[in-house]
C-alpha positions as CSV (number, residue, x, y, z in Angstrom):
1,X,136.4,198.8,83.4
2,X,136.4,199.0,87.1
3,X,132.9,197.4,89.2
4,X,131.4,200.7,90.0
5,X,131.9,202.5,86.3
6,X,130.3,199.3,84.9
7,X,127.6,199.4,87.8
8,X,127.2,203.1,87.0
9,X,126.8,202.7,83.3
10,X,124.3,198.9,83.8
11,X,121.9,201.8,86.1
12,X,122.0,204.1,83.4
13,X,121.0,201.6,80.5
14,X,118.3,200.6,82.6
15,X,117.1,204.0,83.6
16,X,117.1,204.8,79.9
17,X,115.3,201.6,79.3
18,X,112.8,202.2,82.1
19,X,112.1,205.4,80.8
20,X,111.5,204.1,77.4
21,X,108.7,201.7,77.8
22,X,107.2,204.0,80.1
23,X,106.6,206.4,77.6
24,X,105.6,203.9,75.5
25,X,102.8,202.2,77.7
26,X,101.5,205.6,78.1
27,X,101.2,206.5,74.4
28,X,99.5,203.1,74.4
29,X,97.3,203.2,77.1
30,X,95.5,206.4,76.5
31,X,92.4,206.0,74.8
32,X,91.7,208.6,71.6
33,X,90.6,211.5,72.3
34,X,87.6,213.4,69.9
35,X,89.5,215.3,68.4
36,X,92.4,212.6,67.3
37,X,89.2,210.4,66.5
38,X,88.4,212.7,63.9
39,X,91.6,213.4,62.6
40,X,92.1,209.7,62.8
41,X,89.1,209.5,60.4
42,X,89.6,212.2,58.0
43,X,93.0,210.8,57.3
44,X,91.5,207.6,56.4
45,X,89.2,209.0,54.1
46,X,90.3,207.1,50.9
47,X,89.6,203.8,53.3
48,X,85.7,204.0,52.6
49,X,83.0,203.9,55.5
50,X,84.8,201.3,57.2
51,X,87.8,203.4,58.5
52,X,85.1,205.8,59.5
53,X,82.2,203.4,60.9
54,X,84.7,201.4,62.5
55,X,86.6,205.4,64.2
56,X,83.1,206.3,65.3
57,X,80.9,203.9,67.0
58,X,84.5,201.3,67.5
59,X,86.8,202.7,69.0
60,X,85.2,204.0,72.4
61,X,86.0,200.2,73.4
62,X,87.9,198.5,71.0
63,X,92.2,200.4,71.2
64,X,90.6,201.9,75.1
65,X,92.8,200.7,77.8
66,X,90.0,201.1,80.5
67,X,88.0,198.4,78.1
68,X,90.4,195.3,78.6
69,X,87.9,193.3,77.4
70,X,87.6,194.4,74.2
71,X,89.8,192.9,71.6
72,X,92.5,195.9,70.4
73,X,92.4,196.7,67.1
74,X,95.5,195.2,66.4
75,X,93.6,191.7,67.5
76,X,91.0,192.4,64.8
77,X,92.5,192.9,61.9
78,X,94.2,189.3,62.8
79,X,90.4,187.8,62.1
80,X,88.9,187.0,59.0
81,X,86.1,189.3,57.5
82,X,83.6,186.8,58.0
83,X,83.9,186.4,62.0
84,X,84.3,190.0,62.1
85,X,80.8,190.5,59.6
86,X,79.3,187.3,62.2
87,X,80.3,189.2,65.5
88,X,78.6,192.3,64.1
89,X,75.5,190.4,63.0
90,X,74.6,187.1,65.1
91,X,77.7,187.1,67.7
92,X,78.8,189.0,70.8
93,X,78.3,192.6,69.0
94,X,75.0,192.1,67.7
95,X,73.3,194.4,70.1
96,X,75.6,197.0,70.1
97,X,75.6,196.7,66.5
98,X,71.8,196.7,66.1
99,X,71.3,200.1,64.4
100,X,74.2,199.5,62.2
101,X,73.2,198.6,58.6
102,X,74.1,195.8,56.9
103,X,76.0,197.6,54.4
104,X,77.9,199.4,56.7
105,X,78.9,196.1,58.6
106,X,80.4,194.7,55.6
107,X,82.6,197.9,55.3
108,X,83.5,197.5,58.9
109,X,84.6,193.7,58.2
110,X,86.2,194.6,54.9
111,X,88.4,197.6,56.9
112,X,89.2,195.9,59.3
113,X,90.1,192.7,57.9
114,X,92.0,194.1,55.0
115,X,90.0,192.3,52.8
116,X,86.9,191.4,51.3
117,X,84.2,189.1,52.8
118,X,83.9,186.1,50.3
119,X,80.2,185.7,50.5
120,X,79.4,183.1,48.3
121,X,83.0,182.1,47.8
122,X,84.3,178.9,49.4
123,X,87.3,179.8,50.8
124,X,88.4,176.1,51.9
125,X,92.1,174.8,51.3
126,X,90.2,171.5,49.3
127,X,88.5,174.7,47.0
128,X,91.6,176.1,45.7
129,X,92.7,175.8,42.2
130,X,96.4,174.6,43.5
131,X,95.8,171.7,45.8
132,X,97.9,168.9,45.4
133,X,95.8,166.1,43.5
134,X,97.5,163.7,46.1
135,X,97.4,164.2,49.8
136,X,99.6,161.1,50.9
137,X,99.8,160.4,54.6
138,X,102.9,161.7,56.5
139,X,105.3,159.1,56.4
140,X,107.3,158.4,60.1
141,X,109.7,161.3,60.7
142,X,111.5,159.3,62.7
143,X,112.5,156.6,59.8
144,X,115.2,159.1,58.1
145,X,117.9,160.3,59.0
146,X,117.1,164.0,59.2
147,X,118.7,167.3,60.8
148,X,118.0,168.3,64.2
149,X,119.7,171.3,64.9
């Protein structure tokens, strides 16, 4: 391949690649709009009051690009229910939150998070049923002979 079919062909992947992420940061970057808010929601009907609560009052910030601040969705549903239900309630949402009941702050945690809050549940490593009965210390890794590839 001579230098300028190969330069010629390098310009081309990166235009095409170029033009890729550009339409991909825009998808991204636009905020919903009402009406795919709503659409948004009514497909997520079988979710429960979550998927909506959370579509409704959530979203205006929370997945807007002009809102950097706010954590993407994405970044949420990384957090356990209980931070999420703690934001919501005592944390840095509480006032915005305010006329939100109870209730319905669960359901946002639960949505969110994929799963349920445990409430009363300790959810501690020591508390599970399958914790090793011995916890012996970590013995000097260096001692062995041992891959390091």
């Amino acid at each position: 391949m001579t230098g300028s079919v190969r330069t010629l062909l390098l310009l081309w992947i990166w235009i095409l690649w170029a033009a890729v992420n550009v339409a991909a940061q825009e998808k991204i970057a636009r905020p919903l709009t009402a009406d795919q808010a709503q659409e948004l929601n009514a497909s997520r009907g079988s979710e429960g009051n979550g998927a909506r609560i959370f579509v409704d009052r959530c979203t205006s910030c929370h997945g807007n690009a002009a809102m950097p601040e706010a954590q993407t969705p994405a970044d949420l549903k990384r957090l356990p229910p209980e931070q999420i239900y703690n934001s919501l309630t005592t944390g840095s949402m509480a006032n915005i939150a305010s006329d939100i009941t109870d209730v319905d702050k669960r359901a946002i945690a639960t949505w969110v998070a994929g799963r349920r809050l445990t409430e009363s549940v300790n959810a501690s490593a020591s508390a599970m049923p399958n914790v090793c009965a011995e916890n012996p210390p970590i013995a000097d890794l260096n001692s062995a002979p041992s891959w390091n590839g």
